[in-house]
C-alpha positions in Angstrom: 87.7 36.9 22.1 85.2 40.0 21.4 86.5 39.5 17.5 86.1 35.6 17.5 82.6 34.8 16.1 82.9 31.1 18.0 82.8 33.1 21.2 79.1 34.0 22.3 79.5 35.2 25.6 81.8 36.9 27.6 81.5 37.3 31.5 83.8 39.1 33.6 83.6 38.6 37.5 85.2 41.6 39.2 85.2 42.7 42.7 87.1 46.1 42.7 85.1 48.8 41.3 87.7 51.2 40.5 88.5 48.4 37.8 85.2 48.0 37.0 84.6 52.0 36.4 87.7 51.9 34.1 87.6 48.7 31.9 83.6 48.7 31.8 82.9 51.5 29.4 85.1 50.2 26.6 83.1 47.4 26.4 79.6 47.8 27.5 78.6 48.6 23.7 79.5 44.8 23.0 76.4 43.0 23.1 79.0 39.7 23.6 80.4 41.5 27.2 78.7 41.0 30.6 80.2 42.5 33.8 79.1 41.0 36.8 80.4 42.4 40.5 81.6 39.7 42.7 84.3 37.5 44.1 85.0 34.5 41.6 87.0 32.8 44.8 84.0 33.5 47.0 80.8 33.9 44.7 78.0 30.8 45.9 77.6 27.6 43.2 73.8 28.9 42.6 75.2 32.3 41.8 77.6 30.8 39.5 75.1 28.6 37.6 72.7 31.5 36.9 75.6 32.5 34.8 74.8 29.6 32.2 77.0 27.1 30.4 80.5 28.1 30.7 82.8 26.3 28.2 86.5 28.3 29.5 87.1 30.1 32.9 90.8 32.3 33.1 91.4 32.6 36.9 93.3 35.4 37.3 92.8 36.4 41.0 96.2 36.7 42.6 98.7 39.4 42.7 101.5 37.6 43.9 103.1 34.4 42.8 104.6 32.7 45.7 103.8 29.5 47.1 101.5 30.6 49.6 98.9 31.1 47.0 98.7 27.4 45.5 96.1 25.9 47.8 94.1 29.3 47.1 94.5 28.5 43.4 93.6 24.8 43.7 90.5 25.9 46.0 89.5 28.4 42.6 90.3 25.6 40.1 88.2 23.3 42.4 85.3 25.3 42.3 84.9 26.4 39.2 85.1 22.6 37.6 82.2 22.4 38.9 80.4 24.5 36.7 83.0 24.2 33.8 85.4 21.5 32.1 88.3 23.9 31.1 90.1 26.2 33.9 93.2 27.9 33.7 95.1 30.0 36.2 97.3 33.0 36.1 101.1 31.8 37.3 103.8 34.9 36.7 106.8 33.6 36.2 106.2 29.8 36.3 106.9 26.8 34.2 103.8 25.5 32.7 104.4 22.3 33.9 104.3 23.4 37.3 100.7 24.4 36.7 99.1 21.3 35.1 96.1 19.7 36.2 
């Protein structure tokens, strides 16, 4: 995405520090790259609109793929179609259609 000159903007929403100390310095030279601590499952819709238009949102939030995570997923999906038209989710080891909105 950093190399794609369509892309204007990316925003990373992290809530683990330690991730954030180690992915955040490879990028923060990259006037494209924004890093932004908080929940993306939890963060409030005004909170999320300060963030400006979003044309794509990757939701990849869970680190398990059982089926006790779906109506977390649809809850994430849910949300952030609020602020955006396209939203895709990390599934490990699933069919694609299994995952289609």
């Amino acid at each position: 995405m950093i190399d794609n000159d369509d892309v204007s903007r990316i925003t990373v929403i992290e809530n683990n520090q330690d991730v954030i100390n180690l992915v955040w310095p490879t990028y923060m030279m990259n006037t494209k790259c924004v890093m932004r601590y908080a929940n993306a499952k939890t963060i409030p819709e005004q909170q999320m609109k300060l963030l400006g238009k979003i044309d794509r949102v990757w939701l990849d939030l869970w680190n398990t793929d059982d089926v006790s995570t779906v109506p977390e997923r649809w809850e994430a999906i849910k949300k952030w179609s609020s602020v955006c038209d396209w939203v895709g989710v990390s599934a490990f080891k699933r069919k694609q259609v299994q995952w289609a909105i």
